[in-house]
N, CA, C and O atoms as a CHARMM CRD file, in Angstrom:
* protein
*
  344
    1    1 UNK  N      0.82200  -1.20100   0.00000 PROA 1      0.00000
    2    1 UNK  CA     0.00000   0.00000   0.00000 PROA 1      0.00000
    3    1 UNK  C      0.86200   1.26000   0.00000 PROA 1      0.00000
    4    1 UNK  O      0.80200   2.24700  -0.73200 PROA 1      0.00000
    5    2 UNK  N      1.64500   0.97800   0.97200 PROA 2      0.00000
    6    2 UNK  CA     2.92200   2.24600   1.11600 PROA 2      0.00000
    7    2 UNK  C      3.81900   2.78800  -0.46200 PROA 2      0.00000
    8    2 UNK  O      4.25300   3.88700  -0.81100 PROA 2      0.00000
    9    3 UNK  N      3.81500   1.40200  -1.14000 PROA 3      0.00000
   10    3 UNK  CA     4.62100   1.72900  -2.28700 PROA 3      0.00000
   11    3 UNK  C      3.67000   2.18400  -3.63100 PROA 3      0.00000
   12    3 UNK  O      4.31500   2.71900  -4.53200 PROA 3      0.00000
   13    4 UNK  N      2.26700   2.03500  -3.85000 PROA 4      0.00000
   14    4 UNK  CA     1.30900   2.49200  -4.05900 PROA 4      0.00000
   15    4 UNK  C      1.10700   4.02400  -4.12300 PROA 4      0.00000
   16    4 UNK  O      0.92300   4.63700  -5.17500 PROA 4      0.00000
   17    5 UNK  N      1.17100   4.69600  -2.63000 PROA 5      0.00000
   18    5 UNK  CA     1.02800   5.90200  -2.23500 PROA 5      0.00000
   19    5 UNK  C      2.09600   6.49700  -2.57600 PROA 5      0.00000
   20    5 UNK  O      2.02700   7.63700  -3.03600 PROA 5      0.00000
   21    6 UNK  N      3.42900   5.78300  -2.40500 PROA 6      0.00000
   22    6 UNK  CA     4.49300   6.95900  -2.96000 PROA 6      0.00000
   23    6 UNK  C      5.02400   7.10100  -4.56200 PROA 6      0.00000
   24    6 UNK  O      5.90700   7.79700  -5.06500 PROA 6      0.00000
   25    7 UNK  N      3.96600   6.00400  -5.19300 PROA 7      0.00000
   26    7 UNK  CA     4.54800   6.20700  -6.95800 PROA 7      0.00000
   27    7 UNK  C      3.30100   7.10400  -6.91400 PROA 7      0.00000
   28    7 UNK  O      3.66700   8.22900  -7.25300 PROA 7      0.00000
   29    8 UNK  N      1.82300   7.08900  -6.60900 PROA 8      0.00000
   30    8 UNK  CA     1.23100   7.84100  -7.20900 PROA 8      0.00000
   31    8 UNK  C      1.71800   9.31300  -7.20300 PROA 8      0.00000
   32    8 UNK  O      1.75000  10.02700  -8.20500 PROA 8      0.00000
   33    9 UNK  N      2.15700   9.74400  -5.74000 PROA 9      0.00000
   34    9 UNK  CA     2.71400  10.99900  -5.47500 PROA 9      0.00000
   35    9 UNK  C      3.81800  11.30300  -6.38700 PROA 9      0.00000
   36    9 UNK  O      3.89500  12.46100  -6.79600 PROA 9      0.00000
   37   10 UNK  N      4.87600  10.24900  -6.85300 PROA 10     0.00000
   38   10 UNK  CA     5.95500  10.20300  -7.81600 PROA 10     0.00000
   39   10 UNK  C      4.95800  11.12600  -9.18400 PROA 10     0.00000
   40   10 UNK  O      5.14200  12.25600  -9.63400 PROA 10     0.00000
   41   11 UNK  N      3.84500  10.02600  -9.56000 PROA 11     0.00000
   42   11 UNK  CA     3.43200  10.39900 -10.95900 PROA 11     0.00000
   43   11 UNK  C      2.93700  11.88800 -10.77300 PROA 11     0.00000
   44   11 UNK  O      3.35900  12.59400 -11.69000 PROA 11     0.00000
   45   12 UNK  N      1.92200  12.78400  -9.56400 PROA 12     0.00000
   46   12 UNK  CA     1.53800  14.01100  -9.33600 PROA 12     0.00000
   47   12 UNK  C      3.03600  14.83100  -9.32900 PROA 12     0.00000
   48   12 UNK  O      3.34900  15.89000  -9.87300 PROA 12     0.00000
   49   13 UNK  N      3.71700  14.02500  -8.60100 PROA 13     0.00000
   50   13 UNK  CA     5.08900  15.50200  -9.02100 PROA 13     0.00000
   51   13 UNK  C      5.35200  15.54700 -10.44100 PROA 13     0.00000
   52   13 UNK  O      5.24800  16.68000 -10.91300 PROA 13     0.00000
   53   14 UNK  N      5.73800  14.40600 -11.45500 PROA 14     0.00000
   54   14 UNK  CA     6.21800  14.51500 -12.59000 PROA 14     0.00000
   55   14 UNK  C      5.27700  15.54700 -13.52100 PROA 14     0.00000
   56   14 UNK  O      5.59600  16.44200 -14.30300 PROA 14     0.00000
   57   15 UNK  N      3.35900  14.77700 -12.88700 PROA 15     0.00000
   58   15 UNK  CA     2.92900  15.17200 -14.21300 PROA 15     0.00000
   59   15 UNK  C      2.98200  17.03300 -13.75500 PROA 15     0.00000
   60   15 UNK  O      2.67800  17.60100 -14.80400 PROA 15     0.00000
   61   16 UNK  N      3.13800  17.69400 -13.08500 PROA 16     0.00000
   62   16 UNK  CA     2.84900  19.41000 -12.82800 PROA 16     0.00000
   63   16 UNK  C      3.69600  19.89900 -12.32500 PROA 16     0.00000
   64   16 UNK  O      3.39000  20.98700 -11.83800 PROA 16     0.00000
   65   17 UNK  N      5.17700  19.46000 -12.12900 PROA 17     0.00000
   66   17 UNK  CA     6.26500  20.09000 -11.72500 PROA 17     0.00000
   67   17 UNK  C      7.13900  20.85600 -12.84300 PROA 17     0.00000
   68   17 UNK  O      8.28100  21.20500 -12.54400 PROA 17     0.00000
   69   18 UNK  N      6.65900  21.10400 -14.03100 PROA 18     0.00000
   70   18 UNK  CA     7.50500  21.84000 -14.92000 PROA 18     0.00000
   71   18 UNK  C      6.59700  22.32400 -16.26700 PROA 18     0.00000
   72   18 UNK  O      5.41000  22.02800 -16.13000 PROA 18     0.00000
   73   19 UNK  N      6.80300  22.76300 -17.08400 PROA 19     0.00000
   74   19 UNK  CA     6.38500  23.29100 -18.28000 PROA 19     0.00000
   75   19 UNK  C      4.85200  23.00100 -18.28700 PROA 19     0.00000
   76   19 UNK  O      4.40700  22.96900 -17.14000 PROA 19     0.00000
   77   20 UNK  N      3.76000  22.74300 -19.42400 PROA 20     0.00000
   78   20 UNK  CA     2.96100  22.66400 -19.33900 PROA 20     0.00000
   79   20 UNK  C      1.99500  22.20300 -17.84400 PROA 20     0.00000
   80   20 UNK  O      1.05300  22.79200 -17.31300 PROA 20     0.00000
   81   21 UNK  N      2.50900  21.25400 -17.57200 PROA 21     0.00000
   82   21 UNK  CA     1.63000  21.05100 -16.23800 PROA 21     0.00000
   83   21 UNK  C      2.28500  21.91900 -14.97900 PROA 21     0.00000
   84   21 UNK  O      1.99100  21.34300 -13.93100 PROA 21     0.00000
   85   22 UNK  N      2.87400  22.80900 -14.79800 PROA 22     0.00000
   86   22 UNK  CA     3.33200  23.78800 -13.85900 PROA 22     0.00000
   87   22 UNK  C      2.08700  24.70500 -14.10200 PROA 22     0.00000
   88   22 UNK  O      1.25100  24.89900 -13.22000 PROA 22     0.00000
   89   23 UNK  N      1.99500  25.39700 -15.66500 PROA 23     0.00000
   90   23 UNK  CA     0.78500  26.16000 -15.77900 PROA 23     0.00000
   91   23 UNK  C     -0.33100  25.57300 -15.54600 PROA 23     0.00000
   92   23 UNK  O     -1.20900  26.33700 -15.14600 PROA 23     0.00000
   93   24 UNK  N     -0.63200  24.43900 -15.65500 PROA 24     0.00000
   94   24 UNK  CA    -2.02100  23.91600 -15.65700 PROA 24     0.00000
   95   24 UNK  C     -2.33700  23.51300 -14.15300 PROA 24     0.00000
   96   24 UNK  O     -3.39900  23.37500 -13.54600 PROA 24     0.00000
   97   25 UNK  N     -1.54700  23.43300 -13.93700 PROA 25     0.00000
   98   25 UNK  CA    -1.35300  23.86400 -11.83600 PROA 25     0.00000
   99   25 UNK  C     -1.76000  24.73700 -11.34100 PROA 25     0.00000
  100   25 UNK  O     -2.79400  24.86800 -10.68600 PROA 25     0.00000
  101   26 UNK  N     -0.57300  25.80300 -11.74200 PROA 26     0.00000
  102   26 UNK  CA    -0.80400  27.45600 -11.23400 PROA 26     0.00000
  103   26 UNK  C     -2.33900  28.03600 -11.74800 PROA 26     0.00000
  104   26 UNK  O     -2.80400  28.98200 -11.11200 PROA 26     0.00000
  105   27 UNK  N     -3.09600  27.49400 -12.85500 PROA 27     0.00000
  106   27 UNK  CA    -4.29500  27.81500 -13.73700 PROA 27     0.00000
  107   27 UNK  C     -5.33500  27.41400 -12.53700 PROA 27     0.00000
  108   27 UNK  O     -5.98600  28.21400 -11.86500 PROA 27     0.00000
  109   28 UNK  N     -5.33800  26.37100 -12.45600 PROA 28     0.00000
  110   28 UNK  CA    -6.43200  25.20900 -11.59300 PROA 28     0.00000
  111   28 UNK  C     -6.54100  25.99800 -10.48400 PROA 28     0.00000
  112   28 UNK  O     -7.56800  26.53300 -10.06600 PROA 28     0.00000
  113   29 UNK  N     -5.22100  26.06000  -9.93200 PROA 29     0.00000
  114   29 UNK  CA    -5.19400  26.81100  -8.21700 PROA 29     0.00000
  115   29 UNK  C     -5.92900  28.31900  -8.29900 PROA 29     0.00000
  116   29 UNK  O     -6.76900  28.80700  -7.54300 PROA 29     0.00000
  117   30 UNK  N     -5.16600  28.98700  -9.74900 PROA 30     0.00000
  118   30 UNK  CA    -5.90600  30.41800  -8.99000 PROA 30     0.00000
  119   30 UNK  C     -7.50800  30.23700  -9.43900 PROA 30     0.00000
  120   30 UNK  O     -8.42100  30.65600  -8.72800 PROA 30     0.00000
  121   31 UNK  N     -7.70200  29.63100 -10.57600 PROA 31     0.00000
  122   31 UNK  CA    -9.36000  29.46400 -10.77000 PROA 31     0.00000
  123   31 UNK  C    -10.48300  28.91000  -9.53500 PROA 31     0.00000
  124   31 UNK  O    -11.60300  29.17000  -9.09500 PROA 31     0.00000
  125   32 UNK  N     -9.30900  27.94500  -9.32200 PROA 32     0.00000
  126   32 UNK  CA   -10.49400  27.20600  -7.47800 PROA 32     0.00000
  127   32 UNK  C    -10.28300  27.10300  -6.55400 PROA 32     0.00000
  128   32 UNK  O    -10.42400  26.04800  -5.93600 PROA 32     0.00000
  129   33 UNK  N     -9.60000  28.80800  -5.80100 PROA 33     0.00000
  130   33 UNK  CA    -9.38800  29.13900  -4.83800 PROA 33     0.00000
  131   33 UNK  C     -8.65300  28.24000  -4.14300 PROA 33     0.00000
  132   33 UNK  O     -9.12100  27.68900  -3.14700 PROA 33     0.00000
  133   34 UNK  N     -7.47200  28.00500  -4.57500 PROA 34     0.00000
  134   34 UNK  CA    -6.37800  27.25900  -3.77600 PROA 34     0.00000
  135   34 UNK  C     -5.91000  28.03200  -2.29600 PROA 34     0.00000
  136   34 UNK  O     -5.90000  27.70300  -1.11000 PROA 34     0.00000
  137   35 UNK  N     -5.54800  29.20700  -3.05800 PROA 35     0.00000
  138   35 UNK  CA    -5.18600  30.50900  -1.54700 PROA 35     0.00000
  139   35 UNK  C     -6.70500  31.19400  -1.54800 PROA 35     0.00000
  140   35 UNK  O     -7.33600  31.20400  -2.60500 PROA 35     0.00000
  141   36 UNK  N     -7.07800  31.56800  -0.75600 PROA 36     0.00000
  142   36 UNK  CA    -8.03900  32.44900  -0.55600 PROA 36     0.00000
  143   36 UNK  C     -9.10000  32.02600  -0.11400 PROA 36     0.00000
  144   36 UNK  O     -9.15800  30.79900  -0.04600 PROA 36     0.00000
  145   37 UNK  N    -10.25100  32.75800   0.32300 PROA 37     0.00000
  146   37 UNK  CA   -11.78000  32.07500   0.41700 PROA 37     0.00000
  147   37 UNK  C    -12.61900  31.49900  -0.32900 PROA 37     0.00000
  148   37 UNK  O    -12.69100  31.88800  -1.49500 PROA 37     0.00000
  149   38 UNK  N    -13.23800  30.72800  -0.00200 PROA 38     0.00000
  150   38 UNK  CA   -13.94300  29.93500  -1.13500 PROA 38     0.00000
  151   38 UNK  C    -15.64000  30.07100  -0.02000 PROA 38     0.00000
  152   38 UNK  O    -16.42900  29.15300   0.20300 PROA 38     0.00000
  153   39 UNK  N    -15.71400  31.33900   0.41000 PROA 39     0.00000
  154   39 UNK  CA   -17.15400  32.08500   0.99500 PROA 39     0.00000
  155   39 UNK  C    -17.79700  33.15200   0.30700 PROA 39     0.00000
  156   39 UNK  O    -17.51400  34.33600   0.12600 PROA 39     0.00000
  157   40 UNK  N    -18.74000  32.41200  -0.02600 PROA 40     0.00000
  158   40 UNK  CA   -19.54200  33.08800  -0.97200 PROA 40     0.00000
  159   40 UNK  C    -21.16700  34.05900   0.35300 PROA 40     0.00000
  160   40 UNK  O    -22.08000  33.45000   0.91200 PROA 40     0.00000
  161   41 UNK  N    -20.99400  35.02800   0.38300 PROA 41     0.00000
  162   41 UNK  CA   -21.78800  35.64700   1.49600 PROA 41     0.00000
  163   41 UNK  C    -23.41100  35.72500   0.88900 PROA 41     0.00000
  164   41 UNK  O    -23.88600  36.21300  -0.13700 PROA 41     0.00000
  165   42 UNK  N    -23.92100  35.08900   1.90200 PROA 42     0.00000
  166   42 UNK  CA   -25.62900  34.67800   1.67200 PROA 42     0.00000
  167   42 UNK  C    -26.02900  33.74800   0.89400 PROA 42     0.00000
  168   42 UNK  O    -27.18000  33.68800   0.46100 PROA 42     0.00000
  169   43 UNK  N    -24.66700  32.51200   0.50600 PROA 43     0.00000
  170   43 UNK  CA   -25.15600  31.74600  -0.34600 PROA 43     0.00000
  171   43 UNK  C    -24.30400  30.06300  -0.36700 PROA 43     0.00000
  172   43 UNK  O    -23.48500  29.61900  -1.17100 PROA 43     0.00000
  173   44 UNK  N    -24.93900  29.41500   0.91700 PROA 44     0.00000
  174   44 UNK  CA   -24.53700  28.52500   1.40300 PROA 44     0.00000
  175   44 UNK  C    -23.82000  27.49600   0.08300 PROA 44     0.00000
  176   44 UNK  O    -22.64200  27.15500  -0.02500 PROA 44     0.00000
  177   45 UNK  N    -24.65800  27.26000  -0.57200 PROA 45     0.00000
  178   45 UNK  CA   -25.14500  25.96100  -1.31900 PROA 45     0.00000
  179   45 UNK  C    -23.28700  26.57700  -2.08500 PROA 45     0.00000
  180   45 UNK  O    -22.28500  25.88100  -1.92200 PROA 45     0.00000
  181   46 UNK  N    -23.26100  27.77900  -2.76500 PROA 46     0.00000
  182   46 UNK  CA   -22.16300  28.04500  -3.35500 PROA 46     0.00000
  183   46 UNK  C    -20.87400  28.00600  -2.87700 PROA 46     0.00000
  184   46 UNK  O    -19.86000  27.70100  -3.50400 PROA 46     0.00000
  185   47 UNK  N    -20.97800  28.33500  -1.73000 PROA 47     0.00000
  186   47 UNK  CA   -19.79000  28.36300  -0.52300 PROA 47     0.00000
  187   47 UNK  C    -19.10200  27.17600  -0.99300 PROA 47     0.00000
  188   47 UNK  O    -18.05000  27.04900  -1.61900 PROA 47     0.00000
  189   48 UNK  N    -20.27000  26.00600  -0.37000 PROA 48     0.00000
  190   48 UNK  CA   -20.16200  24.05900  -0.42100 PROA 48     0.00000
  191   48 UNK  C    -19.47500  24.12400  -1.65900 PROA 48     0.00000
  192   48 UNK  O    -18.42200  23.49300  -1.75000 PROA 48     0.00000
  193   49 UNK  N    -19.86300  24.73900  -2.57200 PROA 49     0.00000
  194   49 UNK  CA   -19.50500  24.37000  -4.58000 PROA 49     0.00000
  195   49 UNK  C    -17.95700  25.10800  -3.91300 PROA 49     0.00000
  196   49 UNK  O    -17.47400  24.55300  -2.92600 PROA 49     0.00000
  197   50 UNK  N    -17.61000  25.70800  -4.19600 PROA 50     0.00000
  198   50 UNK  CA   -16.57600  26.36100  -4.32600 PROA 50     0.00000
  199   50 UNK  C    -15.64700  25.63700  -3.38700 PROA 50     0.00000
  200   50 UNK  O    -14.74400  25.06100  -3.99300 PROA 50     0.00000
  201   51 UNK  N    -15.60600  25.46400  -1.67600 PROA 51     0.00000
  202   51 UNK  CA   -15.01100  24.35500  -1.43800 PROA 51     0.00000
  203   51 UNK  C    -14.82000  23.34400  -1.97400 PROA 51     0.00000
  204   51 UNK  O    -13.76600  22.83700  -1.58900 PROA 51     0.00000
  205   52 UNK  N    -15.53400  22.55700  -2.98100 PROA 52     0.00000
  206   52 UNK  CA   -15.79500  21.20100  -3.04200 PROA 52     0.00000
  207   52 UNK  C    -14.55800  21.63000  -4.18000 PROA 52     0.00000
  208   52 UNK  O    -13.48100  21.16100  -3.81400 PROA 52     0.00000
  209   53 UNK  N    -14.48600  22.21500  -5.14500 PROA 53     0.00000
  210   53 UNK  CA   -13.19700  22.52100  -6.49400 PROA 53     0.00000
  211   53 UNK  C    -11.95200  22.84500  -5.50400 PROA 53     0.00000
  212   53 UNK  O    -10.87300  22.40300  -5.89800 PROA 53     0.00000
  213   54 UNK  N    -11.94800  23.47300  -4.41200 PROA 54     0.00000
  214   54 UNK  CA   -10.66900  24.22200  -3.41200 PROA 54     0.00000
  215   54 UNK  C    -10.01800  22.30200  -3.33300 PROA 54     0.00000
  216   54 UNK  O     -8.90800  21.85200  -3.61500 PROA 54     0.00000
  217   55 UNK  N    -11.06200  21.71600  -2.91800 PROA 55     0.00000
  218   55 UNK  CA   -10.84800  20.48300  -2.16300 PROA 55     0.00000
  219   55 UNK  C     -9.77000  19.75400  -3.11900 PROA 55     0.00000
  220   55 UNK  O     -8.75900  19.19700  -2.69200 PROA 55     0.00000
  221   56 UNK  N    -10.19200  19.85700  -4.66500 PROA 56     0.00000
  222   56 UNK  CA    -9.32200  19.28900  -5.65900 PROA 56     0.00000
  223   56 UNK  C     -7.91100  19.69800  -5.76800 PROA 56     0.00000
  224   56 UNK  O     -7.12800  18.84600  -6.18700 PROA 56     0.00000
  225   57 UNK  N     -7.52000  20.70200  -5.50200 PROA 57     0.00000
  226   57 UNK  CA    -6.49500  21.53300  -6.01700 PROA 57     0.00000
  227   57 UNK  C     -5.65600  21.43600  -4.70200 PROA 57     0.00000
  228   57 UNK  O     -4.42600  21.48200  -4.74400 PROA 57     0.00000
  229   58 UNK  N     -6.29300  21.31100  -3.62800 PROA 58     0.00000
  230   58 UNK  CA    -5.17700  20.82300  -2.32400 PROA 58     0.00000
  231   58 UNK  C     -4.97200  19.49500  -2.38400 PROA 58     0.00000
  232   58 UNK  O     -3.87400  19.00900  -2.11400 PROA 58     0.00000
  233   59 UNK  N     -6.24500  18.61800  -2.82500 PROA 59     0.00000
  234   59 UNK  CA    -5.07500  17.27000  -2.93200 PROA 59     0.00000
  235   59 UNK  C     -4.09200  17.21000  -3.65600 PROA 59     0.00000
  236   59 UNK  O     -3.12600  16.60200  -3.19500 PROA 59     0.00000
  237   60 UNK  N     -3.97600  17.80900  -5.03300 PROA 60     0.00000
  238   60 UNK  CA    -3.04300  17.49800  -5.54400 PROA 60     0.00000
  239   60 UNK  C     -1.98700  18.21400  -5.35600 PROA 60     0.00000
  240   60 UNK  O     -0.93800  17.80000  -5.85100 PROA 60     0.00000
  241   61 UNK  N     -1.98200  19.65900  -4.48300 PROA 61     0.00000
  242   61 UNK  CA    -1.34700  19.76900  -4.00700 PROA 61     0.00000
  243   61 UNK  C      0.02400  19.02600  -2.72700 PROA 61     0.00000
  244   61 UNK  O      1.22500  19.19200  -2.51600 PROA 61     0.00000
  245   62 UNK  N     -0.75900  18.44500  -2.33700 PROA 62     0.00000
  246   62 UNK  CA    -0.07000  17.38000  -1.15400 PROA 62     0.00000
  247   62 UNK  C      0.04900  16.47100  -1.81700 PROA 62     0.00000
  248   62 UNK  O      1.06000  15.85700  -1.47400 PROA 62     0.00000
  249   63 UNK  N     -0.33900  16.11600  -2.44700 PROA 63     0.00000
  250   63 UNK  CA     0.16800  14.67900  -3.40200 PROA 63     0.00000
  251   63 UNK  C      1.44300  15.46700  -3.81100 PROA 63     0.00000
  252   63 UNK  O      2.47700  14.79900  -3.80500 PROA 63     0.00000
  253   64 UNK  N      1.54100  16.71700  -4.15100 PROA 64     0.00000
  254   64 UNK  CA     3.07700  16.97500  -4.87800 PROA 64     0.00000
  255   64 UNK  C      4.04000  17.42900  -3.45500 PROA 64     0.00000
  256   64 UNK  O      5.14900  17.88300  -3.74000 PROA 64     0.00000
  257   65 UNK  N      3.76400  17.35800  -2.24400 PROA 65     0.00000
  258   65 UNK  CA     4.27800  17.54700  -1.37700 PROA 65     0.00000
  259   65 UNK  C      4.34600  19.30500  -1.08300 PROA 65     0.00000
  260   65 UNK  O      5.24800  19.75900  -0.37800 PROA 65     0.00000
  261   66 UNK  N      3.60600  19.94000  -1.52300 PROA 66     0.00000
  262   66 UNK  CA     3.90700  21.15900  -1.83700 PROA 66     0.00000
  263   66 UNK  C      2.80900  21.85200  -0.70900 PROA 66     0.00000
  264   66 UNK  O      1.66100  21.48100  -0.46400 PROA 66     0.00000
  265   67 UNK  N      3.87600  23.42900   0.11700 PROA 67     0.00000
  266   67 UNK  CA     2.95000  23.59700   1.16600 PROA 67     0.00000
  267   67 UNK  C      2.50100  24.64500   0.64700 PROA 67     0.00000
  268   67 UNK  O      2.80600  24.96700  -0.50100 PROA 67     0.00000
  269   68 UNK  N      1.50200  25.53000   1.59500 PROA 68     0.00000
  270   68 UNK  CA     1.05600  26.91700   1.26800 PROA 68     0.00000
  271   68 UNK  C      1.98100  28.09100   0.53500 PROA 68     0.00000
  272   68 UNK  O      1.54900  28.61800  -0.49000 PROA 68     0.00000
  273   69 UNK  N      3.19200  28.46000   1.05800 PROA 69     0.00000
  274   69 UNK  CA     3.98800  29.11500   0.54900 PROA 69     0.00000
  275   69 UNK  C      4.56100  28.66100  -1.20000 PROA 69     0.00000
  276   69 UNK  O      4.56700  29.45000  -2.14500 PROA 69     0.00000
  277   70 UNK  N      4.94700  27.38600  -1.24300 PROA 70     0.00000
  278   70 UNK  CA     4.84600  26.87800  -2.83400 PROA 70     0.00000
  279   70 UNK  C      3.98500  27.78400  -3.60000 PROA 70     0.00000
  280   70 UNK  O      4.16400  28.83100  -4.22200 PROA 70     0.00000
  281   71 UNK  N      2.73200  26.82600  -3.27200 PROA 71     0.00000
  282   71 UNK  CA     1.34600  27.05900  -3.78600 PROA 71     0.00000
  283   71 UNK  C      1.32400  28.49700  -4.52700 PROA 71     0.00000
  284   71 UNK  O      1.35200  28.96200  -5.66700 PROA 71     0.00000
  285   72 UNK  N      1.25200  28.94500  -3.08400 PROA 72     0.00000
  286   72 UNK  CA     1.30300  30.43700  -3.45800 PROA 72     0.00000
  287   72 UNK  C      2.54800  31.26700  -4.52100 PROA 72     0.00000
  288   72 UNK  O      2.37600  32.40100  -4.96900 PROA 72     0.00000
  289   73 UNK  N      3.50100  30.61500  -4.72000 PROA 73     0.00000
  290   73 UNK  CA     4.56700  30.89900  -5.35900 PROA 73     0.00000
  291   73 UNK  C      3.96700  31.16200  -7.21700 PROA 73     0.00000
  292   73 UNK  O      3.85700  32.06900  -8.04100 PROA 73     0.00000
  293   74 UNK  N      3.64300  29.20600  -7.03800 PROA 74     0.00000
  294   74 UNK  CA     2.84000  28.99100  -8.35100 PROA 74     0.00000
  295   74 UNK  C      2.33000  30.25400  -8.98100 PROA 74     0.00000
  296   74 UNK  O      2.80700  30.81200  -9.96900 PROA 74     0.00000
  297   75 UNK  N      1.27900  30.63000  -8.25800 PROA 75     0.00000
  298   75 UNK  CA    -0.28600  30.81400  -8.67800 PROA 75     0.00000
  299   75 UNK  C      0.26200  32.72300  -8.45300 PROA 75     0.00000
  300   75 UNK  O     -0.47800  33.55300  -8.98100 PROA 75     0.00000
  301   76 UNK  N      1.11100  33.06800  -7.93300 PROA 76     0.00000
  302   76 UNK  CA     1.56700  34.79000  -7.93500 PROA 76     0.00000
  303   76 UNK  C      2.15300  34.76900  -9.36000 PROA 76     0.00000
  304   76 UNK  O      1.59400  35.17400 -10.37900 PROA 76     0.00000
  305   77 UNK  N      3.75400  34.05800  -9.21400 PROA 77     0.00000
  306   77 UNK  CA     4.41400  33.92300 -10.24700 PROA 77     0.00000
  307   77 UNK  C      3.61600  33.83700 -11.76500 PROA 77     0.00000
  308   77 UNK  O      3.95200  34.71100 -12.56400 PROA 77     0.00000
  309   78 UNK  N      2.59100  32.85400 -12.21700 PROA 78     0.00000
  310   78 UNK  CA     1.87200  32.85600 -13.41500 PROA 78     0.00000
  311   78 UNK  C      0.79800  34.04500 -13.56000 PROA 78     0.00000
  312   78 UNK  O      0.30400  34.34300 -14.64700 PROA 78     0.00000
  313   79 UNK  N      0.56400  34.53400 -12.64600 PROA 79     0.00000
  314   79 UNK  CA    -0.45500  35.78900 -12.87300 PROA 79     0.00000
  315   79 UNK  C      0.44200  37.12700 -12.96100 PROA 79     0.00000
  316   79 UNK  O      0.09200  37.92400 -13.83100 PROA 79     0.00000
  317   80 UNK  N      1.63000  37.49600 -12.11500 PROA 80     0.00000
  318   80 UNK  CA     2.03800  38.19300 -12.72800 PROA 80     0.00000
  319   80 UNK  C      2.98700  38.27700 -13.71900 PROA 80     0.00000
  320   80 UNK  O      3.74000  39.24700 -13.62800 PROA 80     0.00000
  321   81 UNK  N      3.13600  37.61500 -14.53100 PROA 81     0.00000
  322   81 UNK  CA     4.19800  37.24000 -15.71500 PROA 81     0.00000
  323   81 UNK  C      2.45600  37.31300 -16.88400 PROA 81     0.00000
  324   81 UNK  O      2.75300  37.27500 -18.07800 PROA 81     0.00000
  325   82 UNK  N      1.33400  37.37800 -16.69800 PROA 82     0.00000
  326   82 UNK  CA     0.45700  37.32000 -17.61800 PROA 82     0.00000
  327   82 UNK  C      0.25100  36.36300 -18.43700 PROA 82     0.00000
  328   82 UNK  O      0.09600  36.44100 -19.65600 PROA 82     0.00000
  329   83 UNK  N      0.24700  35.09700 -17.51700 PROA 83     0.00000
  330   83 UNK  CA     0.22700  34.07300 -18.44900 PROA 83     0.00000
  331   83 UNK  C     -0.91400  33.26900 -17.91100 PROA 83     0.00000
  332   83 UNK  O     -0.70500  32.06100 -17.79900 PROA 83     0.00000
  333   84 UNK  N     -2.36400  33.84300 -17.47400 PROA 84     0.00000
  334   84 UNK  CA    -3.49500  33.27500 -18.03400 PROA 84     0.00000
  335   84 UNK  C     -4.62900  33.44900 -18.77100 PROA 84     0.00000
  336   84 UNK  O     -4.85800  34.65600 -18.69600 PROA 84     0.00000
  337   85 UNK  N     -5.26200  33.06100 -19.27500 PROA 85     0.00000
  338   85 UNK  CA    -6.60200  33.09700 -20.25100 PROA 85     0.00000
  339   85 UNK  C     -7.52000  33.58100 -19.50500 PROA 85     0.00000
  340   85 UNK  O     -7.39500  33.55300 -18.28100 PROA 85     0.00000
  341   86 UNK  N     -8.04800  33.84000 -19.79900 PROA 86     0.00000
  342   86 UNK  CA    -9.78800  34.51400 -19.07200 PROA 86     0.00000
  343   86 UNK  C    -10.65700  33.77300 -19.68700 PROA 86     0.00000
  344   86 UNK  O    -11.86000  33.92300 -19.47200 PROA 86     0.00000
């Protein structure tokens, strides 16, 4: 099981630790509130939605071993260099 858990984490670092999947990282995180609130005021049901995408983007975060400060590295670094889509 142990050796299981540490190739999958192997395959999450390979596949988003560099070129295309670095952006498609840094993309994911700032789109579903990786840093920030995911509270939507007077509107429970959305709050839940918006956690529930946050929820995605931290696992795979920790699957890449990567803490808040990383994260945050990502997702500054690609927004201010202007490298996302709207």
């Amino acid at each position: 099981m142990l050796g299981r858990l540490r190739r999958r984490a192997s395959i999450y670092r390979g596949a988003f630790a560099d070129g295309s999947g670095k952006w498609v990282l840094a993309d994911l995180a700032a789109r579903f509130r990786a840093i920030g609130s995911t509270y939507c005021a007077g509107d429970t049901h959305e709050s839940a939605y918006r956690e529930g995408q946050r929820s995605v983007i931290l696992w795979i975060t920790e699957q890449m071993a990567l803490d808040n400060d990383q994260v945050q590295q990502i997702v500054y670094g690609h927004v201010k260099d202007g490298e996302f889509f709207d």
